[in-house]
C-alpha positions as CSV (number, residue, x, y, z in Angstrom):
1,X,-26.7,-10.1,-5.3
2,X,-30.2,-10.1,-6.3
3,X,-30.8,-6.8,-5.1
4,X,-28.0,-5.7,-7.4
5,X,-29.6,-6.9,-10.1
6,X,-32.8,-5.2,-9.5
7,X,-31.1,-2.2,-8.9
8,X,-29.3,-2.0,-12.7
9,X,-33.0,-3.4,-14.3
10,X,-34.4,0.0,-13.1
11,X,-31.7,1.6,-14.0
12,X,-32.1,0.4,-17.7
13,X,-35.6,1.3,-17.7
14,X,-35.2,4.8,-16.8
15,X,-32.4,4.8,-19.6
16,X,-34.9,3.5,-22.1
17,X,-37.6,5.9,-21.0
18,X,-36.0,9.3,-21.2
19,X,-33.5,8.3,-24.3
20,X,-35.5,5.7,-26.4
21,X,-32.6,5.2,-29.1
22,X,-34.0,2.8,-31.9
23,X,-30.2,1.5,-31.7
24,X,-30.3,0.0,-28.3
25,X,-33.8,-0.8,-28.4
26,X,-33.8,-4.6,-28.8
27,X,-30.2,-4.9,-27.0
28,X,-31.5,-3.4,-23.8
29,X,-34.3,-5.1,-23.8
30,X,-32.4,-7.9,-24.0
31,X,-30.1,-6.9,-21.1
32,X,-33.0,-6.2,-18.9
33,X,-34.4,-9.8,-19.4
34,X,-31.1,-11.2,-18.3
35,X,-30.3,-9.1,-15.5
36,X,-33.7,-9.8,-13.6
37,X,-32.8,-13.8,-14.3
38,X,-29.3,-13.3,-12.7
39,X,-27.4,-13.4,-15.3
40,X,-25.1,-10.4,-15.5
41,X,-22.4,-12.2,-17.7
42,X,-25.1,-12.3,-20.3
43,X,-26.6,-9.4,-20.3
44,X,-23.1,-7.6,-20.5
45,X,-22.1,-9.8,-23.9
46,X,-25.4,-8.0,-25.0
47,X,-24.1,-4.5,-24.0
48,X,-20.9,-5.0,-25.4
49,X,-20.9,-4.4,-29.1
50,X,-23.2,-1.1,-28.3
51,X,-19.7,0.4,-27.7
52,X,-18.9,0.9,-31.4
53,X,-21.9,3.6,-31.5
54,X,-20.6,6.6,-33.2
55,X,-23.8,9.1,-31.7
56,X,-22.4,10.5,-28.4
57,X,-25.6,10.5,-25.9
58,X,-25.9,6.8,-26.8
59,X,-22.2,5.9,-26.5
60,X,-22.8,7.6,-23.0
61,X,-25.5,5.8,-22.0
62,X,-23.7,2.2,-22.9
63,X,-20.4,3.2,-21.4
64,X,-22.0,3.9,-17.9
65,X,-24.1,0.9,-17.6
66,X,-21.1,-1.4,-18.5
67,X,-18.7,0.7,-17.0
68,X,-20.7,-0.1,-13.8
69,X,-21.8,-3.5,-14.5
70,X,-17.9,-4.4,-14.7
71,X,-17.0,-2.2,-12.2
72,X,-19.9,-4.3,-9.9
73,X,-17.9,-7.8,-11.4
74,X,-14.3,-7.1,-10.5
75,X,-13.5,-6.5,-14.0
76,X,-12.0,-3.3,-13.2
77,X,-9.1,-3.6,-16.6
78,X,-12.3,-4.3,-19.2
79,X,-14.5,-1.4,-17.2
80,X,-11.1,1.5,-17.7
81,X,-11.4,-0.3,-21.4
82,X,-14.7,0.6,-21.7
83,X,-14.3,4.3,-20.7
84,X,-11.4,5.0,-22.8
85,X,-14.0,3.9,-25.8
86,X,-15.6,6.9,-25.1
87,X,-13.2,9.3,-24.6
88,X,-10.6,8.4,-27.5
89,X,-13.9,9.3,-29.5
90,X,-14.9,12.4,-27.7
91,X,-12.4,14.0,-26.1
92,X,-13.0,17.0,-25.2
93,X,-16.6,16.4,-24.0
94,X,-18.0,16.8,-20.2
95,X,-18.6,13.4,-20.3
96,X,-14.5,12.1,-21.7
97,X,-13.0,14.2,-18.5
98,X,-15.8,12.3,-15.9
99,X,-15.0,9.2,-17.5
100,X,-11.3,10.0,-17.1
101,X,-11.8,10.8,-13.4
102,X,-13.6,7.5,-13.0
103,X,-10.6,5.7,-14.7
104,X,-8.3,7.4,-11.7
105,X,-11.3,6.0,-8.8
106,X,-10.6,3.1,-10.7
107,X,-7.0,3.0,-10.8
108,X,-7.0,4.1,-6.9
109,X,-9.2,1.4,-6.1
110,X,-6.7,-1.0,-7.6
111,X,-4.0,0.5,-5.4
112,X,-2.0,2.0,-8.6
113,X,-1.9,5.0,-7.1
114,X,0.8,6.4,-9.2
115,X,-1.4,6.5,-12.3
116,X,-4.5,7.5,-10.3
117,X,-2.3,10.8,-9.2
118,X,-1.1,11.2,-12.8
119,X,-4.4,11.0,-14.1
120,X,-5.8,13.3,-11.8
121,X,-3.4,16.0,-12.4
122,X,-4.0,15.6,-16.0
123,X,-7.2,16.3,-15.3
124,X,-6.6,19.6,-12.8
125,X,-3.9,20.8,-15.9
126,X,-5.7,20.1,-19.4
127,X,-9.5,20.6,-18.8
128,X,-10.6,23.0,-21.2
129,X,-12.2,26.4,-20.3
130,X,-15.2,26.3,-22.8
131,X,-16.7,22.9,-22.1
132,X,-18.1,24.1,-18.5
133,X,-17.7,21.6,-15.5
134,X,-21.4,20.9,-14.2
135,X,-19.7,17.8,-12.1
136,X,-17.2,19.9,-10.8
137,X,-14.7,17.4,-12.0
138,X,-11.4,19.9,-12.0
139,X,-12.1,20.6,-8.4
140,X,-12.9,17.1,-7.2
141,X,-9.7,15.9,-9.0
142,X,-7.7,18.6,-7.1
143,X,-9.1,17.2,-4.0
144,X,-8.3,13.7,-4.7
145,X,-4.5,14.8,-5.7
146,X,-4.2,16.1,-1.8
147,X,-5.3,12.8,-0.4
148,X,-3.1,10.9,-2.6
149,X,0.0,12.9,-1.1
150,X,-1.2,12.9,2.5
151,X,-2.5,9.4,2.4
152,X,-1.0,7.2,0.3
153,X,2.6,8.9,-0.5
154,X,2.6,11.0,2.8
155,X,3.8,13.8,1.6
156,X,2.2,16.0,4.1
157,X,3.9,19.2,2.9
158,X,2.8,18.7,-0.6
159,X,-0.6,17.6,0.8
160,X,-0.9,20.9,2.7
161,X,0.3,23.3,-0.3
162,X,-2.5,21.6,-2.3
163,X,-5.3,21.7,0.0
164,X,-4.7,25.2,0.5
165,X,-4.7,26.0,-3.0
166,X,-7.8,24.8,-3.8
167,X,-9.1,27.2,-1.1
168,X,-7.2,30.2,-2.8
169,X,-8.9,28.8,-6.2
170,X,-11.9,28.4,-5.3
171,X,-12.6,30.7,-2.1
172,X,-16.4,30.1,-2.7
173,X,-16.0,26.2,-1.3
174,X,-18.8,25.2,0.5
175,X,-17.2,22.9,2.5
176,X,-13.9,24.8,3.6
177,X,-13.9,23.6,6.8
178,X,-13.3,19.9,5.5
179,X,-10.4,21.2,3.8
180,X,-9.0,23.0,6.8
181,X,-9.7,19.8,9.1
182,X,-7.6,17.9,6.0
183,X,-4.5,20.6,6.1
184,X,-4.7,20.6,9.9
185,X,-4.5,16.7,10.1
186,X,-1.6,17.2,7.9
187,X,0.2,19.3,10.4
188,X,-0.4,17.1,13.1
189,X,1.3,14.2,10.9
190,X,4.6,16.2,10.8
191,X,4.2,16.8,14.4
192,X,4.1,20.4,14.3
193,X,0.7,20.5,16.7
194,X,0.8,24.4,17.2
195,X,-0.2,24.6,13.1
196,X,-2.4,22.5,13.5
197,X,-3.9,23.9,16.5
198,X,-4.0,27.3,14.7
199,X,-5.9,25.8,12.1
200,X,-8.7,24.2,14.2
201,X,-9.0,27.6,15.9
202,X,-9.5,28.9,12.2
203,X,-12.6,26.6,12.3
204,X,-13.9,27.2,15.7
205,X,-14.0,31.2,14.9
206,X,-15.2,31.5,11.5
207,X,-17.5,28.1,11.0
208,X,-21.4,27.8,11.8
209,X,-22.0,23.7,10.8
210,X,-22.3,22.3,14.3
211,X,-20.4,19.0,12.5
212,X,-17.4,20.8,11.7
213,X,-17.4,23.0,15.1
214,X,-17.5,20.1,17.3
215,X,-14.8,18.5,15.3
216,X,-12.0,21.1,15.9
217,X,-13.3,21.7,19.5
218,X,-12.8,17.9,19.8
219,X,-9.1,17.9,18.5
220,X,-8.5,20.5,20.0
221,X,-8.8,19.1,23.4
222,X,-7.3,15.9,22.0
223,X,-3.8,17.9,21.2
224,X,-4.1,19.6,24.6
225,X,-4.4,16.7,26.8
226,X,-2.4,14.8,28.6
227,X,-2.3,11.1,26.5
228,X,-2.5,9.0,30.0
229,X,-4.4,6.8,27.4
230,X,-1.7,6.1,24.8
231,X,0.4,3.1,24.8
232,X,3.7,2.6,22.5
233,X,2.2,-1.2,22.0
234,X,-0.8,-1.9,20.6
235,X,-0.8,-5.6,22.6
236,X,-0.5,-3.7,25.9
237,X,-3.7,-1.5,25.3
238,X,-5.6,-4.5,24.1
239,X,-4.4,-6.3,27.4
240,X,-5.6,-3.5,29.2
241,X,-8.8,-3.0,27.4
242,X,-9.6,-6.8,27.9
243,X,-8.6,-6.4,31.2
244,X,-10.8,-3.6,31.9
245,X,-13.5,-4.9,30.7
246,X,-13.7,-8.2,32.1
247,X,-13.3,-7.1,35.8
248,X,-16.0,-4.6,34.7
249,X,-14.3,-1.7,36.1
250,X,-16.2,1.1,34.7
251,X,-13.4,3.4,36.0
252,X,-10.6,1.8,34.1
253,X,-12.6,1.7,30.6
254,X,-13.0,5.8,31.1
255,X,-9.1,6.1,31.3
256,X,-8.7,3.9,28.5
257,X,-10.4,5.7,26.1
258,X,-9.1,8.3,24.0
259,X,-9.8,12.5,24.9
260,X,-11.0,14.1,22.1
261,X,-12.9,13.1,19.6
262,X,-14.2,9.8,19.8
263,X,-16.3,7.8,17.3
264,X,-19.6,5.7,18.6
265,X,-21.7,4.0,16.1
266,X,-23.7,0.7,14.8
267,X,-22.3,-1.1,12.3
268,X,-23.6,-0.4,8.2
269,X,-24.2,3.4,9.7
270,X,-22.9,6.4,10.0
271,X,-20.6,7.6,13.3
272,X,-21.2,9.9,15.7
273,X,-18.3,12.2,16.9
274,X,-18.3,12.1,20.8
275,X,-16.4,12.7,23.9
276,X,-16.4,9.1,25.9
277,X,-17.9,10.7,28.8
278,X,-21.2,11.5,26.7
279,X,-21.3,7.3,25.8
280,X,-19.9,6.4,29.7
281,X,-24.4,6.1,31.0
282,X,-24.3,3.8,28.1
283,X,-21.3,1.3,29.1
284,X,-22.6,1.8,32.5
285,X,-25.9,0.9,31.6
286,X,-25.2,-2.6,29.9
287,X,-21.5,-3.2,31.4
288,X,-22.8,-5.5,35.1
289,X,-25.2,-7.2,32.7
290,X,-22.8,-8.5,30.8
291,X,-21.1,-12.1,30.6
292,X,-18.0,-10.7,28.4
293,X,-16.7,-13.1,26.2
294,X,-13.3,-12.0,24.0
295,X,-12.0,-12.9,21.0
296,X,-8.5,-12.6,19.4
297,X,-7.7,-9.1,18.7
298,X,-7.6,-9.0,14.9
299,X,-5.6,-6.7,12.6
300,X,-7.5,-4.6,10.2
301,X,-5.1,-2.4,7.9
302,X,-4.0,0.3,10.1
303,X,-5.7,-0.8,13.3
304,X,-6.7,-4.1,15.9
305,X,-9.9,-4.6,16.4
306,X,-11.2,-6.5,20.2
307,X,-14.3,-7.7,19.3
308,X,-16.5,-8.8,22.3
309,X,-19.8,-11.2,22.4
310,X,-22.7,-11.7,24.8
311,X,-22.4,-7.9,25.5
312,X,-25.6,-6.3,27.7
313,X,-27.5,-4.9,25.3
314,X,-30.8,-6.6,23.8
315,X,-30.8,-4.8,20.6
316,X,-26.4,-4.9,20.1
317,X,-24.8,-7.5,21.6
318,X,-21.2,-7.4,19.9
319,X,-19.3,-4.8,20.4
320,X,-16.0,-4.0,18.4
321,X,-13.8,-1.9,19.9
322,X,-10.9,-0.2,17.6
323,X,-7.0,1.0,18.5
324,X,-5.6,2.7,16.5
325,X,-1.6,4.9,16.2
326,X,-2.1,8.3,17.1
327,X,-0.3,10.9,17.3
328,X,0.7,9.9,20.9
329,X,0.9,6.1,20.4
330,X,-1.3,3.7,20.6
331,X,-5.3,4.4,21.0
332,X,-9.0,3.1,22.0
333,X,-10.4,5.5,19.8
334,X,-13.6,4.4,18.2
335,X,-16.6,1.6,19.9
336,X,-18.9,-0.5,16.7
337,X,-21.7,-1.7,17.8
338,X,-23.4,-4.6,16.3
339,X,-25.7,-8.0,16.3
340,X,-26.1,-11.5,14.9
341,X,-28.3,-10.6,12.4
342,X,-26.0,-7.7,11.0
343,X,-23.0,-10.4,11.2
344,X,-25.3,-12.5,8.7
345,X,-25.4,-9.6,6.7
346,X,-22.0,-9.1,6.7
347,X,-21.1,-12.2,5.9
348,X,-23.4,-12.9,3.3
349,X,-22.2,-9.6,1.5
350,X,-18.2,-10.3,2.2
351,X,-19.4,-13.9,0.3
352,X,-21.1,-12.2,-2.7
C-alpha cells in the first residue's frame, strides 16, 4: 500500500506544477503531507470540499484525484458521487462524458451491469458533435456495449450486430482484427462454427500484426480438430491431468492439452499464445525432475484451477494449470507459472 501512496504524491505534484491554482494551493499541499504519512482517509477529507469549485480545470483536477483516491478505497458509491459533481456542472464538456464513462467502469465493476449498459448507450446516443472526442469516448463506449451483451447478458446476436457496427462506423479502426476475433467468438458461442470460421479466415487474409494472425490460425485449427481432449466433467479432466502428471507420462499430458491456441505464461505477466507442442521441450525438460505434489483443484469463476508444488524448475516451481468449458466441453487450456516469492506477493496484495 505504500507504493500507492507514493504513486498519488507524484501525481499531486505534477498537478500542482502544470496548474498552480491559488485555490488548491494550501489544500494540496496538505493532501500531499498526508498521503506520504499513509494516511489516505485524511488527505481525502482535505480534498473534499475542493468539489464545490465553480472554475472548470480545477473542478477537473479535484474530481480525478478523489475520483481515484476512492476508487483505490472501495468507496466506489462516494467516487460515482464525486463524478456526477462535475458533470451536473458541466455537462456538455469532454471531461462530463469521460467522467460519465468512468461512472459505467464503475458501475460494471460493481456488477450492475444493467446501468453500466444504460449508461453506455447514453453515451453512444447523446454525445454532442461540436465538443470533439480526443478520448475517443463514443467509440470506447460502443465497444463496451458489445461485451456487455456477449459477456454478461449473452446475447451473442445483439453482441455480433454491434461489433460489426462499429466497424461500418468507424472503418478506419486500428484494431479491426480484435473486433472480428470478438464477432467470431460470438459465433462460436451460438455454435454456428462455419461463421466463425469465415471470420478468422477474414483475419488470416487481410491482417499483417503477427498477434492477431497467429490467433485466427490458432482457432482455426482448434474448430477443425478432433476434441480427443475434451471432457463433459471437469472432475474427470482434473483426474486425468493429476493422473498424468504424477506417473510423469509425458505422452499423456500432450493429449490432454487443448489443440489450438493455448496460453503459457508467469504469473503478474502477460500470456503467450502457443500451440502445446512449442511448450512440450519445456514440460519435458523439468517433468522427471520433479517430485509433484497436488493440491485440491479450486474453482475460480468460470474455471478449476490444479495447482502443483515442488515442480522442476529452479526459477518457477508452482505451476497452475487451468480447465476451462469450451466449446467441446471441458478443457486444459492455459499452464501459469509461478514461485514462492510471487505467492508472497500475491498474498500480500489480496491482504491490502
Amino acid at each position: 500500500m505504500r507504493n500507492i501512496f507514493r504513486f498519488w504524491f507524484l501525481i499531486f505534484i505534477l498537478l500542482l506544477l502544470f496548474h498552480p491554482t491559488s485555490f488548491a494551493l494550501d489544500a494540496f499541499d496538505q493532501a500531499q503531507f498526508y498521503l506520504e504519512n499513509g494516511d489516505i482517509d485524511r488527505a481525502i477529507q482535505i480534498l473534499k470540499p475542493l468539489i464545490n469549485s465553480s472554475n472548470q480545470d480545477e473542478l477537473s483536477q479535484v474530481v480525478e484525484v478523489l475520483y481515484a483516491l476512492l476508487s483505490e478505497k472501495g468507496q466506489n458509491e462516494e467516487a460515482i458521487h464525486v463524478l456526477q459533481v462535475f458533470i451536473e456542472k458541466f455537462p456538455r464538456t469532454q471531461e462530463a462524458y469521460l467522467y460519465r464513462y468512468w461512472t459505467a467502469k464503475t458501475k460494471e465493476d460493481n456488477q450492475q451491469y444493467h446501468e453500466s449498459l444504460e449508461l453506455l448507450q447514453k453515451i453512444v446516443d447523446e454525445y454532442p458533435s461540436d465538443i470533439g472526442d480526443p478520448f475517443n469516448i463514443r467509440q470506447q463506449a460502443m465497444e463496451d456495449i458489445a461485451h456487455h451483451q456477449e459477456l454478461y447478458f449473452e446475447d451473442y446476436a445483439e453482441a455480433i450486430n454491434s461489433y460489426l457496427i462499429i466497424l461500418s462506423r468507424y472503418p478506419d479502426f486500428e484494431e479491426k482484427s480484435r473486433i472480428l476475433i470478438q464477432v467470431a467468438s460470438c459465433y462460436e458461442k451460438m455454435n454456428q462454427l462455419d461463421k466463425a470460421m469465415e471470420f478468422y479466415q477474414k483475419i488470416r487474409f487481410q491482417e499483417t500484426d503477427p498477434y492477431y494472425l497467429d490467433l485466427a490460425e490458432l482457432r482455426i485449427e482448434y474448430l477443425q480438430a478432433n476434441p480427443t481432449w475434451a471432457r463433459d466433467n471437469p472432475a474427470h479432466l482434473i483426474k486425468e491431468l493429476r493422473d498424468a502428471f504424477a506417473k510423469k507420462d509425458l505422452q499423456a499430458i500432450e493429449k490432454l492439452a487443448k489443440k489450438g491456441d493455448f496460453w503459457a505464461g508467469q504469473m503478474f505477466s502477460e500470456f503467450e499464445i502457443v500451440r502445446f507442442s512449442q511448450i512440450l521441450q519445456y514440460f519435458s525438460t523439468y517433468l522427471n525432475q520433479s517430485n509433484l505434489q497436488f493440491h485440491p483443484a479450486e474453482k475460480r469463476e468460470n474455471e478449476y484451477i490444479l495447482k502443483i508444488t515442488s515442480w522442476g524448475d529452479p526459477d518457477f516451481s508452482i505451476l497452475y494449470l487451468s480447465i476451462e468449458k469450451g466449446i467441446y466441453g471441458w478443457e486444459w487450456s492455459k499452464v501459469v507459472l509461478s514461485n514462492p516469492e510471487i505467492e508472497y506477493q500475491v498474498n500480500n496484495f489480496n491482504n491490502t
